[in-house]
C-alpha positions as CSV (number, residue, x, y, z in Angstrom):
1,X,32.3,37.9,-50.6
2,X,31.3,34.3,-51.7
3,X,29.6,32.8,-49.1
4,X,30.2,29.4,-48.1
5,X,27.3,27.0,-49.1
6,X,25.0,27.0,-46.0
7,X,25.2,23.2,-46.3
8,X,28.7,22.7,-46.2
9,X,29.0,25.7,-43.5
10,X,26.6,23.3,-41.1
11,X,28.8,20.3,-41.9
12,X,31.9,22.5,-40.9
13,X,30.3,23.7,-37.9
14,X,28.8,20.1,-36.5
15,X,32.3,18.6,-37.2
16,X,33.4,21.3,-34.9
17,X,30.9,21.2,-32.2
18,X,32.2,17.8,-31.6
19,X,35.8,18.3,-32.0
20,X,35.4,21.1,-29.4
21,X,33.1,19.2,-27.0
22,X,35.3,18.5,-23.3
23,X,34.7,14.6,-23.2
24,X,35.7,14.1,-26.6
25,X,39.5,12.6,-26.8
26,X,42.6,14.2,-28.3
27,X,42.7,11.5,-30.8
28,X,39.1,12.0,-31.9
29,X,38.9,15.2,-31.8
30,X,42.3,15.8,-34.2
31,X,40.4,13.5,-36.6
32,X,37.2,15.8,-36.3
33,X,39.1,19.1,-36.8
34,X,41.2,18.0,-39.6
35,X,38.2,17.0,-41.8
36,X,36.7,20.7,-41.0
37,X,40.2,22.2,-42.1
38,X,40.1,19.5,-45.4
39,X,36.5,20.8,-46.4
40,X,37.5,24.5,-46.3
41,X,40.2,24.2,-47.8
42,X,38.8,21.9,-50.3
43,X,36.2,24.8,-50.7
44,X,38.7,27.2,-51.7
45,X,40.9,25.1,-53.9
46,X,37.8,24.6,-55.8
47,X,36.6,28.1,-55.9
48,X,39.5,29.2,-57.8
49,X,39.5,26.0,-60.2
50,X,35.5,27.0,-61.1
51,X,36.7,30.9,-61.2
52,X,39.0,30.6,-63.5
53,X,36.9,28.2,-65.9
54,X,34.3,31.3,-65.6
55,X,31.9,28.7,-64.1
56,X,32.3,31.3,-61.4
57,X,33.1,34.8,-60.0
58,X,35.3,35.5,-57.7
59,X,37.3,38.7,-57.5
60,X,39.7,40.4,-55.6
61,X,38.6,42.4,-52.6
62,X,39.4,43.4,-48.9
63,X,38.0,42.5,-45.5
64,X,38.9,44.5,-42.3
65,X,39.3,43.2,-39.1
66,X,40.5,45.3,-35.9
67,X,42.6,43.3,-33.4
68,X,43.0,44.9,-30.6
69,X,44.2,44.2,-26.8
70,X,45.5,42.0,-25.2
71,X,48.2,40.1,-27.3
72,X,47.9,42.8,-30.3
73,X,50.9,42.0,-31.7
74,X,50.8,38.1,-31.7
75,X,47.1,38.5,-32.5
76,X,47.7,40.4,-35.8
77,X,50.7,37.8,-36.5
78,X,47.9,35.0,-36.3
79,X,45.4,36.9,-38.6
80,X,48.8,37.3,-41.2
81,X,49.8,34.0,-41.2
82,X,46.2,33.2,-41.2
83,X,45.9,35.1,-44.7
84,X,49.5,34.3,-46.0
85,X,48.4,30.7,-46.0
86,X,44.9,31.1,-47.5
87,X,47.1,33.3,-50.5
88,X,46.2,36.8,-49.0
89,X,48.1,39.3,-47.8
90,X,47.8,42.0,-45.0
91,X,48.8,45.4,-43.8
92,X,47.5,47.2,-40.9
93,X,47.3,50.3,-39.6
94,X,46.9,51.9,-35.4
95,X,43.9,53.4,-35.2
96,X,43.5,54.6,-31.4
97,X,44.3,51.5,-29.3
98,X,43.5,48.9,-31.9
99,X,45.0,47.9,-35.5
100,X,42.8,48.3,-38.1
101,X,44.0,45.6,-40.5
102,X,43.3,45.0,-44.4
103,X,43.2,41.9,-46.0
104,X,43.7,41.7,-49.7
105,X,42.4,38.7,-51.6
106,X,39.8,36.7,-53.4
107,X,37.1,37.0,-52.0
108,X,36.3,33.0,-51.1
109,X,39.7,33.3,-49.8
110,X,38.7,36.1,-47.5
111,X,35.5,34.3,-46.2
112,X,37.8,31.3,-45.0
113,X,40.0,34.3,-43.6
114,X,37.2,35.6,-41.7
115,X,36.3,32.2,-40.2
116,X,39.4,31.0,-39.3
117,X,41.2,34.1,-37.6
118,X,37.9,34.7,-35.5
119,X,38.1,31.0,-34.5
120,X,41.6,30.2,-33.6
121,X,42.4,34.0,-32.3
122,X,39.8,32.9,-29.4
123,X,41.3,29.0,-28.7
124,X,45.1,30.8,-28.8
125,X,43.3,33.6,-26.3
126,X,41.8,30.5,-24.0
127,X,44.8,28.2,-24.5
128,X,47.5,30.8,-23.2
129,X,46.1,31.4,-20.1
130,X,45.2,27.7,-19.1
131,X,49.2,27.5,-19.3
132,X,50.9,27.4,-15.7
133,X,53.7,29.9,-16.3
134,X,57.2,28.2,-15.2
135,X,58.8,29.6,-11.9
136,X,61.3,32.1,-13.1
137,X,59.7,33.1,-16.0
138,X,57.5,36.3,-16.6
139,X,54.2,36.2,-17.7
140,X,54.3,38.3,-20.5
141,X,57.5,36.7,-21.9
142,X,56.2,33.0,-21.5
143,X,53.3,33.5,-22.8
144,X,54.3,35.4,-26.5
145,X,57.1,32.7,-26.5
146,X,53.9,30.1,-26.3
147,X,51.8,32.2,-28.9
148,X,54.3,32.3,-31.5
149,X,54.6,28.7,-31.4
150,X,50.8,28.4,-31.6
151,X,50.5,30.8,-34.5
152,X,54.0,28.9,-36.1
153,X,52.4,25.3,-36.3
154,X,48.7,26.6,-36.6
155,X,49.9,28.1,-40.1
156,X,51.9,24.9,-41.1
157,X,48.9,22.8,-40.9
158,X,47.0,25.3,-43.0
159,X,50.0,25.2,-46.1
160,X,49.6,21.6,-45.5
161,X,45.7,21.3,-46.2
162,X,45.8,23.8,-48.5
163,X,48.6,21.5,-50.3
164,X,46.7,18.1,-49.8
165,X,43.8,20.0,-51.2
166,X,45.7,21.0,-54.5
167,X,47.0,17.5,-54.6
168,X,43.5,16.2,-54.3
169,X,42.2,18.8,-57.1
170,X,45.0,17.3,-59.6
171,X,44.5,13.7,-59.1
172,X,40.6,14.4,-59.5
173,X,41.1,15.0,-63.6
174,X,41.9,17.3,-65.6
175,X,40.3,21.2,-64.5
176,X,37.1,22.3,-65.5
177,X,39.1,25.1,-67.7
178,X,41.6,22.9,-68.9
179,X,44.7,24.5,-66.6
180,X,46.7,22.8,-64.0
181,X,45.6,23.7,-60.0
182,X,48.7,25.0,-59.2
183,X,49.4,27.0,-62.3
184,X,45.7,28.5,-61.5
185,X,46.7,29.1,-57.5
186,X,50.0,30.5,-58.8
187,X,48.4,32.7,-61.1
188,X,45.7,34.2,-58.3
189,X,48.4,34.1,-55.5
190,X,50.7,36.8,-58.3
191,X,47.4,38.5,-59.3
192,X,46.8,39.5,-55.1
193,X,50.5,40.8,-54.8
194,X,50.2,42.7,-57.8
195,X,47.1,44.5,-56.8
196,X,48.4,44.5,-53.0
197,X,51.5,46.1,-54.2
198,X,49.4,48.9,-56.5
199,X,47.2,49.8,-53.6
200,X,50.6,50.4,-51.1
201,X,53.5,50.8,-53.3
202,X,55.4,52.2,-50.7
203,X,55.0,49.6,-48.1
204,X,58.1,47.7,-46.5
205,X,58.0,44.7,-44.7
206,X,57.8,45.2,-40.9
207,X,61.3,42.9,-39.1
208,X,61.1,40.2,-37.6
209,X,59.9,40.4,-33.6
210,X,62.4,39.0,-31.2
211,X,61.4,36.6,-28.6
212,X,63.0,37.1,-25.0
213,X,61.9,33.7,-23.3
214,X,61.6,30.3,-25.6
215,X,59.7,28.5,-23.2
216,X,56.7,28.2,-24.4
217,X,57.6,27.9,-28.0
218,X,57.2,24.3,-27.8
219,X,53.7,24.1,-25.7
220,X,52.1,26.6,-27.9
221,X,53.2,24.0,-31.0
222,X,51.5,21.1,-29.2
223,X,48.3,24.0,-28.5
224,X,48.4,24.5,-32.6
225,X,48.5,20.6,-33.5
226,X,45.1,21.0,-31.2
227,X,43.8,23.9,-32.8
228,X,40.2,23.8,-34.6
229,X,40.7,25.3,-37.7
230,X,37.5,25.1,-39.6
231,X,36.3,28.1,-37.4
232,X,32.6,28.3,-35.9
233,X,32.5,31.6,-35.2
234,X,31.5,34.8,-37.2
235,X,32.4,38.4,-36.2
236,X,35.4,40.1,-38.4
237,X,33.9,43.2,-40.4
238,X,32.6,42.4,-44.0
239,X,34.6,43.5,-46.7
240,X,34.1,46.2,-48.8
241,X,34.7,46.4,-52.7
242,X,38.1,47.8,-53.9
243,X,37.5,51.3,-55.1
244,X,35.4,52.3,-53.0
């Protein structure tokens, strides 16, 4: 895939060491983590500008990452949203106890994939059990309620830098290949469901999961406003070419 320049990758991972650090603040901290989440997706915004230009290559590939106990489920609804909002898209698989899932996308997309799902998969793990579970309520129940709010605002934030970071692209000037940013992210976001679609033409959409207890919903929201998601940490499998 295309690596992340090892400069900018250290600049990410500093700005994270410090957002993550105990005695730093709330306040401080949210402004640490949002810069990391602007330079990624910065990164990728500009990625596909220079791709499409041909200053660049960047091609559609897949990455595979098994998720496996405990949390499955939520955890393999983090890694889609994860993708949905860095334009990828997933489909998995049981393989034994664990799901085997593929990601489709650019590859630049995929690296921030990579980082991001293997970051925020372990703050959701930590987050959820620091929780006191309400009297009355069951474990289990409270705490999916209280990951599917994490995973719910933790993907908002990413449309949102991923749309500030379009924005940004625009008012810079006119694209090095002469085409608007968000015709170009269009055009690569189309291009990833049409190969998606080729590679599993028979593929439905799985329903909705139903949540028994809401408690949490809210609590895991506040969690994802917290959440670091520049991603320090590297350990998803590497993604093999298409065709092969």
């Amino acid at each position: 895939m295309n690596e992340i320049p090892e400069r900018k990758l250290e600049l990410i991972r500093k700005l994270l060491a410090v957002a993550e650090h105990p005695n730093t603040g709330e306040a401080e901290a949210a402004v640490y983590l949002e810069r990391a989440c602007a330079l990624m997706s910065a990164y990728g915004v500009e990625q596909a500008v220079l791709a499409d230009a041909g200053r660049v290559r960047d091609e559609i590939d897949q990455l595979t990452i098994e998720v496996g106990n405990p949390y499955q489920p939520d955890r393999r609804s983090l890694l889609a949203g994860v993708a949905a909002a860095l334009r990828c898209r997933t489909i998995y698989r049981k393989v034994g106890s664990v799901s085997r899932v593929q990601v489709i996308g650019y590859r630049s997309d995929l690296g921030l994939v990579e980082m991001l799902f293997t970051s925020l998969c372990l703050q959701m793990a930590s987050g959820v059990t620091r929780v006191p579970v309400p009297p009355g309520h069951t474990v289990i129940s409270f705490r999916k309620s209280w990951m599917a709010g994490y995973v719910n605002r933790v993907c908002e934030r990413l449309r949102a830098a991923q749309r500030a970071a379009a924005g940004g692209a625009e008012g810079a000037g006119t694209p090095v290949g002469g085409r608007s940013t968000e015709l170009v992210l269009r055009d690569r976001v189309a291009e990833v469901r049409r190969v998606y679609e080729q590679m599993f033409p028979d593929v439905r959409r799985a329903g909705r999961r139903a949540l028994s207890d809401w408690s949490g919903w809210a609590g895991g929201r506040a969690a994802g406003d917290r959440a670091d998601l520049g991603g320090s940490r590297l350990g998803a499998v590497r993604p093999a070419a298409l065709g092969r």
